[in-house]
BALOBA-1460 file (C-alpha; in Angstrom, 3 decimals):
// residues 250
<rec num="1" residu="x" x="13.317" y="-5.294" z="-16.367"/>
<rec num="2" residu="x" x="15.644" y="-2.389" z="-17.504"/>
<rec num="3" residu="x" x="17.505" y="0.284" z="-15.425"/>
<rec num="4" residu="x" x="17.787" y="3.505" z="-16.980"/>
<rec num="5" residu="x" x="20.027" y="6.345" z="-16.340"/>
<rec num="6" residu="x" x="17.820" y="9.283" z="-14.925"/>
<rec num="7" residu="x" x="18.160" y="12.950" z="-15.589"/>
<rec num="8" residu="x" x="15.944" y="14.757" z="-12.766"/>
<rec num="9" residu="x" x="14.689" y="17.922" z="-14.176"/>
<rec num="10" residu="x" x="15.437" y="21.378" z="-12.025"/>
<rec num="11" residu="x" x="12.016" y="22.562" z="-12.704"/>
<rec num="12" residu="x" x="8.493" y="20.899" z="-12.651"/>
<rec num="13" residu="x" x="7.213" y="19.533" z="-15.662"/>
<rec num="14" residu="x" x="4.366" y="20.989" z="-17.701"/>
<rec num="15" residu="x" x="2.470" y="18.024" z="-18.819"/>
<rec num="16" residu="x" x="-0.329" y="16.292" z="-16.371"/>
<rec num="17" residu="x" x="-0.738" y="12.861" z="-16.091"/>
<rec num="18" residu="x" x="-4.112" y="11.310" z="-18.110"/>
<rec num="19" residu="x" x="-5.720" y="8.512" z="-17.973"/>
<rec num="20" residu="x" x="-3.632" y="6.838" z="-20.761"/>
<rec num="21" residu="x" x="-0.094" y="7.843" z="-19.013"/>
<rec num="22" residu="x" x="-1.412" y="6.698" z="-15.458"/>
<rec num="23" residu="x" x="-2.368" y="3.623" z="-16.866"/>
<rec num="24" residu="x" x="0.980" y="3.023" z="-18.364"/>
<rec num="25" residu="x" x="2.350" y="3.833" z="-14.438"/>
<rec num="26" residu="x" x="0.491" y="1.627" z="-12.998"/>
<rec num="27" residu="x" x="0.941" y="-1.532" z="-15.247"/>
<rec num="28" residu="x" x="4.991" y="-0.591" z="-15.111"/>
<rec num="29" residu="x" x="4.328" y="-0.526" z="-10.987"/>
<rec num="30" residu="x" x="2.762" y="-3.927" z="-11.341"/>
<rec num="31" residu="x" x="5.632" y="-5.268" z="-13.487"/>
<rec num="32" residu="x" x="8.224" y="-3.760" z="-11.052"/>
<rec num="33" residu="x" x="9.778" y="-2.292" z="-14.444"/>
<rec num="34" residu="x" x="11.763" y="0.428" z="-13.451"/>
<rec num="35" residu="x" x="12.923" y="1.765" z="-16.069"/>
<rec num="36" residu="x" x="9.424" y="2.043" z="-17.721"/>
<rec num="37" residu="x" x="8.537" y="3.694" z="-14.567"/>
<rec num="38" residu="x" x="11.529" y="6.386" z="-14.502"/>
<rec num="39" residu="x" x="10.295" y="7.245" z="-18.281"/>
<rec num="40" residu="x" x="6.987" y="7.601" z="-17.157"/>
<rec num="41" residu="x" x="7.364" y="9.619" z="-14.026"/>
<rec num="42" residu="x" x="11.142" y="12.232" z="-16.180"/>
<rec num="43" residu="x" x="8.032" y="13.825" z="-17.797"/>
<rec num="44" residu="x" x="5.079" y="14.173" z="-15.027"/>
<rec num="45" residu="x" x="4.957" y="15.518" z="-11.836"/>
<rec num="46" residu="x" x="6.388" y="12.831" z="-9.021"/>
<rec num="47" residu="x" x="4.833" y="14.738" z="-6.617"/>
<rec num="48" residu="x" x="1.370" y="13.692" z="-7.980"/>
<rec num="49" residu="x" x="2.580" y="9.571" z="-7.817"/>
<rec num="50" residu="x" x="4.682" y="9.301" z="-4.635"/>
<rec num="51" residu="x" x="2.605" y="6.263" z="-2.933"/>
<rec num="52" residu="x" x="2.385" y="4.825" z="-6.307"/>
<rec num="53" residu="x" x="5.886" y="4.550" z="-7.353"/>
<rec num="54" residu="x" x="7.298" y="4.548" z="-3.726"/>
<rec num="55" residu="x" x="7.861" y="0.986" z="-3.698"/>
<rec num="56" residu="x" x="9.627" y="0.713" z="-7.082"/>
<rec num="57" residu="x" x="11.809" y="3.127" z="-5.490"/>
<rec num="58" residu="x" x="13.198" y="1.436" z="-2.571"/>
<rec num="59" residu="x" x="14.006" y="-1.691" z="-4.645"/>
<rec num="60" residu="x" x="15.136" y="0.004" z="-7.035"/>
<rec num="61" residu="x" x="17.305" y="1.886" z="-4.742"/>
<rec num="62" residu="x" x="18.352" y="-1.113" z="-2.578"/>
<rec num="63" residu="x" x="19.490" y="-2.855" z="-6.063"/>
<rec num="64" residu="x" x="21.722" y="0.348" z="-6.805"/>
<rec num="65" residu="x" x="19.846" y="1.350" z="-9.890"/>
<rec num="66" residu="x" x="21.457" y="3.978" z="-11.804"/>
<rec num="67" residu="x" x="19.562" y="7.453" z="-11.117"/>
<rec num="68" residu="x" x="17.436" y="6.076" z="-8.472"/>
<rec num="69" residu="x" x="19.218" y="7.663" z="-5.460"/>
<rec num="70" residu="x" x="18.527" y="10.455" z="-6.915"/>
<rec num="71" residu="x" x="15.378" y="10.310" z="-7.503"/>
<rec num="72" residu="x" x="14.783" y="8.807" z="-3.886"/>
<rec num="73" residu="x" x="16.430" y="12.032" z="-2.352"/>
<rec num="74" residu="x" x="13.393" y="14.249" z="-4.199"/>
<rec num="75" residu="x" x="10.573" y="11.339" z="-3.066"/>
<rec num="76" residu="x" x="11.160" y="12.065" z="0.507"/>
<rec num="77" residu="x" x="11.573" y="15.436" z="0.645"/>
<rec num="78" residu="x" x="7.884" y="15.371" z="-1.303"/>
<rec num="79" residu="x" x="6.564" y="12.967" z="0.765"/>
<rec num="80" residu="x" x="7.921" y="14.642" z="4.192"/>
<rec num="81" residu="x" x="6.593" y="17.835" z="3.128"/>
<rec num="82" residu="x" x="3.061" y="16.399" z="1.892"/>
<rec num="83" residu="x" x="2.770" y="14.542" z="5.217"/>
<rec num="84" residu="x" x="-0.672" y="12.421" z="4.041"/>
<rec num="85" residu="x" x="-0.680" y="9.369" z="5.854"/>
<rec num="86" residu="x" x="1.830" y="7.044" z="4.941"/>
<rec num="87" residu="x" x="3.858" y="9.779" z="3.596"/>
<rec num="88" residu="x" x="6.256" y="9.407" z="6.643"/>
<rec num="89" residu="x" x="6.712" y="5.597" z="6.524"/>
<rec num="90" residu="x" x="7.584" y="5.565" z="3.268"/>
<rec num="91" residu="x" x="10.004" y="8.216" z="3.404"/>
<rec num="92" residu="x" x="11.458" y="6.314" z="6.273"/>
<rec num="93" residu="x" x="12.119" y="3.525" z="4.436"/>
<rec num="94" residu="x" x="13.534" y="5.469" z="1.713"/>
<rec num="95" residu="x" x="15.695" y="6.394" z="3.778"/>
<rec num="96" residu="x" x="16.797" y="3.569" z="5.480"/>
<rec num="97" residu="x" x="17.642" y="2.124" z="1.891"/>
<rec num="98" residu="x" x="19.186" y="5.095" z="0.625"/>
<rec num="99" residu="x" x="21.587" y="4.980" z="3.764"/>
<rec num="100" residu="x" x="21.771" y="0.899" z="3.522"/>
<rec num="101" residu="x" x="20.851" y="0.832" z="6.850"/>
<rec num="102" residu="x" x="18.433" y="-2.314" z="8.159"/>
<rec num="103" residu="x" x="14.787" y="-1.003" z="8.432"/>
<rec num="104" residu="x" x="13.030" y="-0.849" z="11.637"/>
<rec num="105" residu="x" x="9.770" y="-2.768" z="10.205"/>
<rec num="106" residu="x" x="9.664" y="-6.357" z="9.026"/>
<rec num="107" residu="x" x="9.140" y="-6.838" z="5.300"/>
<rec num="108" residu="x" x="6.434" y="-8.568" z="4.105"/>
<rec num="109" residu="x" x="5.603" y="-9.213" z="0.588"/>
<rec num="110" residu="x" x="2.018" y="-7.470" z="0.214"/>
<rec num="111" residu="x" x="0.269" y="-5.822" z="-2.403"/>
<rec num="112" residu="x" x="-1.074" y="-2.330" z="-1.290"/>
<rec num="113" residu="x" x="-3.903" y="-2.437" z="-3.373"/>
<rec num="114" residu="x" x="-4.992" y="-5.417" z="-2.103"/>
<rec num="115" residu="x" x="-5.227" y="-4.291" z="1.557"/>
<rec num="116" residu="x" x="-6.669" y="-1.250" z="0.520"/>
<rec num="117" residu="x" x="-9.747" y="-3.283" z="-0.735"/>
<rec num="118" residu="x" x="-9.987" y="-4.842" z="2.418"/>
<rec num="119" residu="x" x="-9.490" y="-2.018" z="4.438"/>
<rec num="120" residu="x" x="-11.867" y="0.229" z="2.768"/>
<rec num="121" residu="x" x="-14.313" y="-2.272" z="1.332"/>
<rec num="122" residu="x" x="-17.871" y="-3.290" z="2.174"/>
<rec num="123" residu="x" x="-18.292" y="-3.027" z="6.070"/>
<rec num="124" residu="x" x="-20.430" y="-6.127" z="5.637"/>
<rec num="125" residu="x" x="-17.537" y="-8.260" z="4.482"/>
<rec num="126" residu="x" x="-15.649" y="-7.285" z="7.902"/>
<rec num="127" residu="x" x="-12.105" y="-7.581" z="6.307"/>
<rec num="128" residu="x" x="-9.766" y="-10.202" z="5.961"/>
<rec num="129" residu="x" x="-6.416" y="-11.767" z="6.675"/>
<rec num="130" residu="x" x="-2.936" y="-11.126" z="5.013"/>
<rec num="131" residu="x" x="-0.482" y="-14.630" z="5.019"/>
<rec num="132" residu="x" x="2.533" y="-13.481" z="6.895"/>
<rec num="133" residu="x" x="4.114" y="-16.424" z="4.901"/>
<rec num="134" residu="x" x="3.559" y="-14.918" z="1.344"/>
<rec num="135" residu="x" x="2.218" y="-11.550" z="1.650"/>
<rec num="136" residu="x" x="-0.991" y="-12.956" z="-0.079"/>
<rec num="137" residu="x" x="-4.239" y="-11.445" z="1.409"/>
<rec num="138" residu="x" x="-7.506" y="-13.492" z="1.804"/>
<rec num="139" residu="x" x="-10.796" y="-11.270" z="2.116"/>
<rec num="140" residu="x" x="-13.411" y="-12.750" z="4.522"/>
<rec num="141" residu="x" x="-15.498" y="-13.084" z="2.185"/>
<rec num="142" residu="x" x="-13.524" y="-15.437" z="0.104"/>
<rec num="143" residu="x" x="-12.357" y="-17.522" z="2.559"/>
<rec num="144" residu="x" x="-16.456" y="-17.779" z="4.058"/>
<rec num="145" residu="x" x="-18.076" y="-18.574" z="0.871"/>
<rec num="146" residu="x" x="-15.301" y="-20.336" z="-1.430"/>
<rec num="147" residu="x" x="-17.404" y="-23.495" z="-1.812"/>
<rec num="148" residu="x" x="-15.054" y="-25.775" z="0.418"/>
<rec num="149" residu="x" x="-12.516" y="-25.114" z="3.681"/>
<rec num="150" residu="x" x="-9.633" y="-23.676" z="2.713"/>
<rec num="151" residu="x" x="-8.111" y="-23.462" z="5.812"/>
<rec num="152" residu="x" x="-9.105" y="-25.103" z="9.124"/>
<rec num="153" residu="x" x="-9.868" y="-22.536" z="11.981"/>
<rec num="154" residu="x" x="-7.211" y="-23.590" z="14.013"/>
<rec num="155" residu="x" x="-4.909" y="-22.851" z="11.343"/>
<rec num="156" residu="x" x="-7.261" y="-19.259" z="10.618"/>
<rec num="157" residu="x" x="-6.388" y="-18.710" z="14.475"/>
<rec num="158" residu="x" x="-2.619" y="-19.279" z="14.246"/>
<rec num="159" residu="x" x="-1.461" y="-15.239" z="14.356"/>
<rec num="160" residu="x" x="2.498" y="-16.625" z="13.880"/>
<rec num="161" residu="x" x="1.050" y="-16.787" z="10.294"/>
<rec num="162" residu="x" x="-1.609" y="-14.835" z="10.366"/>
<rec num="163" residu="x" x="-2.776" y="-10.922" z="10.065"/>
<rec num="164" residu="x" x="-6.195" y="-10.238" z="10.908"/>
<rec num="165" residu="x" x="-7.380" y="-6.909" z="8.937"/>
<rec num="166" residu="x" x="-10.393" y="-5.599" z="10.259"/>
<rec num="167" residu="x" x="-12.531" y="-3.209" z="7.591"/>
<rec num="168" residu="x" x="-13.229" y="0.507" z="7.999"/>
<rec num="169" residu="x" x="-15.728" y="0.853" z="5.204"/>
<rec num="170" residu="x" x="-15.746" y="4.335" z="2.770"/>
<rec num="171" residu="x" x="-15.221" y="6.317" z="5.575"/>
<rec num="172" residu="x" x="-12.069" y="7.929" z="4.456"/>
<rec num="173" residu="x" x="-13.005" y="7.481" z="0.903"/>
<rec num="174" residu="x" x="-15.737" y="9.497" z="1.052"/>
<rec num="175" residu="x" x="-13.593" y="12.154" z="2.832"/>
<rec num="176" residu="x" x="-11.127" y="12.110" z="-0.623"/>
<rec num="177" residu="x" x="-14.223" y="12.965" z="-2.198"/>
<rec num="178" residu="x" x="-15.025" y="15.917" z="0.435"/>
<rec num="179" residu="x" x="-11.360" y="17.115" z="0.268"/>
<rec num="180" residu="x" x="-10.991" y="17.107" z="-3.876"/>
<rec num="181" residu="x" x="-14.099" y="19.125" z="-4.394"/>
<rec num="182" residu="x" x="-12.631" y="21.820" z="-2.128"/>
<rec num="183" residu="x" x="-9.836" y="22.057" z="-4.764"/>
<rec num="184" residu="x" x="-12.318" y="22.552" z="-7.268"/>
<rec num="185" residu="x" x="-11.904" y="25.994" z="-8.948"/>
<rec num="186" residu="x" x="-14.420" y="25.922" z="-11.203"/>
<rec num="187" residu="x" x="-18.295" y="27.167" z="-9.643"/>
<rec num="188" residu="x" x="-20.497" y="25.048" z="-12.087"/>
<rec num="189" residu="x" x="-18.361" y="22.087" z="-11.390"/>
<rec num="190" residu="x" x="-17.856" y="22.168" z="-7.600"/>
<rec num="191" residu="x" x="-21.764" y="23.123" z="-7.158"/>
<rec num="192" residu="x" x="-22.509" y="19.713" z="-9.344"/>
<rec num="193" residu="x" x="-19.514" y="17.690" z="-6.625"/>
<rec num="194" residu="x" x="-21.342" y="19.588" z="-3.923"/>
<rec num="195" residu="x" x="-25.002" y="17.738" z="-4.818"/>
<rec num="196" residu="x" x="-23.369" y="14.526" z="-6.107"/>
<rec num="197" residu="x" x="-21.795" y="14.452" z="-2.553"/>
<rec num="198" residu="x" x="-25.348" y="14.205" z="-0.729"/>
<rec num="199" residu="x" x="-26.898" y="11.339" z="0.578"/>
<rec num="200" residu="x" x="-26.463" y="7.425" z="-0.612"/>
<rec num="201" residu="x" x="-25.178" y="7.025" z="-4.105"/>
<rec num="202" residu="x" x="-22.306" y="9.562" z="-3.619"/>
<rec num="203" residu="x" x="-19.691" y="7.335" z="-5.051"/>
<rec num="204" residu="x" x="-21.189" y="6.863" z="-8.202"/>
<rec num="205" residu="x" x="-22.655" y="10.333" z="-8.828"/>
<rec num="206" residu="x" x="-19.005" y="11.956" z="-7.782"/>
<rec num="207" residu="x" x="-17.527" y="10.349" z="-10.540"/>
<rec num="208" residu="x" x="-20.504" y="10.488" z="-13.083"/>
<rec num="209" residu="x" x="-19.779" y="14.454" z="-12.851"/>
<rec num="210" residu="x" x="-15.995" y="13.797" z="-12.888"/>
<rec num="211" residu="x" x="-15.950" y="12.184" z="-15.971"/>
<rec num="212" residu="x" x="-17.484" y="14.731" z="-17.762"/>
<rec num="213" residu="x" x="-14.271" y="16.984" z="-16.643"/>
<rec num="214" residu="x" x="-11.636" y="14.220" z="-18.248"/>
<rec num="215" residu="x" x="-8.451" y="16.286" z="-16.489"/>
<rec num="216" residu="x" x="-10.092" y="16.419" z="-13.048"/>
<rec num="217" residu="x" x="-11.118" y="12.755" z="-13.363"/>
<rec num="218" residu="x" x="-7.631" y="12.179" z="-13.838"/>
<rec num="219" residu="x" x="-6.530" y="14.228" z="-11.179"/>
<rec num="220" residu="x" x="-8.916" y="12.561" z="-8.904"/>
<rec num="221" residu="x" x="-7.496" y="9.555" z="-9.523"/>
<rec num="222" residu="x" x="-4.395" y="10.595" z="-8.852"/>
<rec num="223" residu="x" x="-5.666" y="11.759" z="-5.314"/>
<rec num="224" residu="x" x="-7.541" y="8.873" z="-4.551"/>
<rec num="225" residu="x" x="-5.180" y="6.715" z="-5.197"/>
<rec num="226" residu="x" x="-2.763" y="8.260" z="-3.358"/>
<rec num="227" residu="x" x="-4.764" y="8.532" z="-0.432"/>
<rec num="228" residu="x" x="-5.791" y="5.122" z="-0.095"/>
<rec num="229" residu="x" x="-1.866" y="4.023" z="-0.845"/>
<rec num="230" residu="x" x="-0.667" y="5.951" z="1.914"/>
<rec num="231" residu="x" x="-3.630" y="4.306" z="4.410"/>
<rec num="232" residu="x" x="-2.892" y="1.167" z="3.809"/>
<rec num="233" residu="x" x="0.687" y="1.758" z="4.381"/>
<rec num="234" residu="x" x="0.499" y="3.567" z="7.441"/>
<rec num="235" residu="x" x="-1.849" y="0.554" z="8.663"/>
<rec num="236" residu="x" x="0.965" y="-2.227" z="8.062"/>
<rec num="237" residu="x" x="3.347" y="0.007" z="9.591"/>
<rec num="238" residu="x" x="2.039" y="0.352" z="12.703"/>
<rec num="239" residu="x" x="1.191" y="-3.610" z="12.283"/>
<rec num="240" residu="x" x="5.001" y="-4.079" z="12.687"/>
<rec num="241" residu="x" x="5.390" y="-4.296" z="8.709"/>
<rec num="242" residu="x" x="6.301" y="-2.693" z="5.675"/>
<rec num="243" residu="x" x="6.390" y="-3.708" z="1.782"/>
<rec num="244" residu="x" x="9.231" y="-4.997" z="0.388"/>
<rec num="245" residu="x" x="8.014" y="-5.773" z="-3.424"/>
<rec num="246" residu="x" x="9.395" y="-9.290" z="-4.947"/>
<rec num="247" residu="x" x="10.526" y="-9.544" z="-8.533"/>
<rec num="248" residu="x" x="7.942" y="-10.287" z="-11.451"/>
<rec num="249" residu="x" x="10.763" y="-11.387" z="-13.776"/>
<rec num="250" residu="x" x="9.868" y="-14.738" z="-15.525"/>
C-alpha cells in the first residue's frame, strides 16, 4: 500500500468514469490501496464515488495519510449536500476522524457489499447474519443448505455475537432504476427504460437497453452502486455500528 501526496483540483474534472476506470476503483477499494485510489479518483469526479471510496477515506485519514484530510474535507461537504442515505453517517464519521475524536458507533469489520446482498437479495432467502466477532456475514441460505451444521442454534441465537439481517428484496433497487431513467435526457432512450421498467423481468431488460448506451451504463453503475452503499450503511448505523476497514497487506 502507498500514500501519495494529493493535489485537489479547484474545478471539476472533465473526464467520466467507464467501465475500465471504475473497475480499477473498485479493485484499489478492495485492496485498501490508497494511493491507487487517490490516482484514480485526482482525475474523475468524487462526487460520483463518495460511498465507494468513503471507507478508504477514514483509514486513510485516521493513519494521517498525506493529502487525505484534504480530500476528506471535500467528501463531506459532497456527501452532506447529496444527503442519499448513508450520506450523513459517513460524513459523520469523516468527521469524527478528521477531528480525532472517538466515534459514536462501534466498529465492526464488515464488507458493505456483502450486506448489501443480503439486504437487497432474494426475499426468499430471508437474509442472514453478520459475526460481530469478525465482521464476516453468513447469508441464510448458506448457513441452511451448506451440507453439514456449521453452527449449533444455540450458538445462531447468541445476539452477543450475533447480527440478525433481515432481507428487503429489490424494493429500493428497482426504485434506482425508476429514479435514473428520470435523468435520462435522451427521448428514444428513456421511452426504451420506460417499457424495460414494466412488469417482471425489469432488472434484466433495464440493463439490456443500458448497455447499448456504454456511458449511461456506466453512469448507472455509478448510481446504483452508490445507492445500495449508502443503504447498507445507514442500516448498520442505526444497528449501533459502523465500518472500520482492516488492512489487506500480506
Amino acid at each position: 500500500m502507498r500514500d501519495v501526496e494529493l493535489q485537489l483540483p479547484s474545478v471539476p474534472m472533465a473526464e467520466n468514469w467507464n467501465l475500465e476506470t471504475l473497475k480499477a476503483l473498485r479493485s484499489a477499494v478492495y485492496r485498501r490501496d490508497r494511493g491507487d485510489v487517490a490516482d484514480l479518483i485526482r482525475g474523475h469526479p468524487v462526487g460520483d464515488v463518495l460511498q465507494t471510496i468513503g471507507d478508504v477515506a477514514v483509514i486513510a485519514v485516521e493513519d494521517g495519510a498525506p493529502g487525505w484530510p484534504e480530500l476528506a474535507a471535500q467528501c463531506i461537504a459532497a456527501l452532506r449536500d447529496r444527503g442519499w442515505a448513508g450520506d450523513v453517517d459517513l460524513a459523520d464519521q469523516l468527521d469524527a476522524a478528521s477531528a480525532a475524536t472517538p466515534p459514536a458507533l462501534r466498529s465492526l469489520p464488515v464488507e458493505l457489499e456483502e450486506l448489501c446482498s443480503i439486504l437487497e437479495g432474494d426475499l426468499m432467502n430471508s437474509g442472514g447474519m453478520i459475526d460481530l466477532r469478525t465482521g464476516q456475514t453468513w447469508p441464510d441460505v448458506v448457513l441452511e443448505d451448506s451440507g453439514e451444521e456449521v453452527f449449533d442454534e444455540d450458538e445462531l441465537e447468541d445476539s452477543t455475537r450475533w447480527l440478525h439481517v433481515e432481507s428487503i428484496g429489490s424494493r429500493d433497487g428497482y426504485r434506482d432504476m425508476v429514479d435514473f431513467a428520470g435523468t435520462i435526457t435522451d427521448p428514444r432512450l428513456a421511452g426504451q427504460l420506460d417499457v424495460a421498467l414494466d412488469g417482471r423481468g425489469a432488472f434484466r431488460r433495464f440493463k439490456n437497453v443500458l448497455s447499448e448506451a456504454p456511458e449511461e451504463f456506466t453512469r448507472f453503475m455509478l448510481f446504483s452502486d452508490e445507492r445500495k452503499l449508502g443503504r447498507a450503511r445507514e442500516w448498520l448505523a442505526a444497528a449501533g455500528y459502523r465500518v472500520r476497514l482492516e488492512s489487506r497487506r500480506p
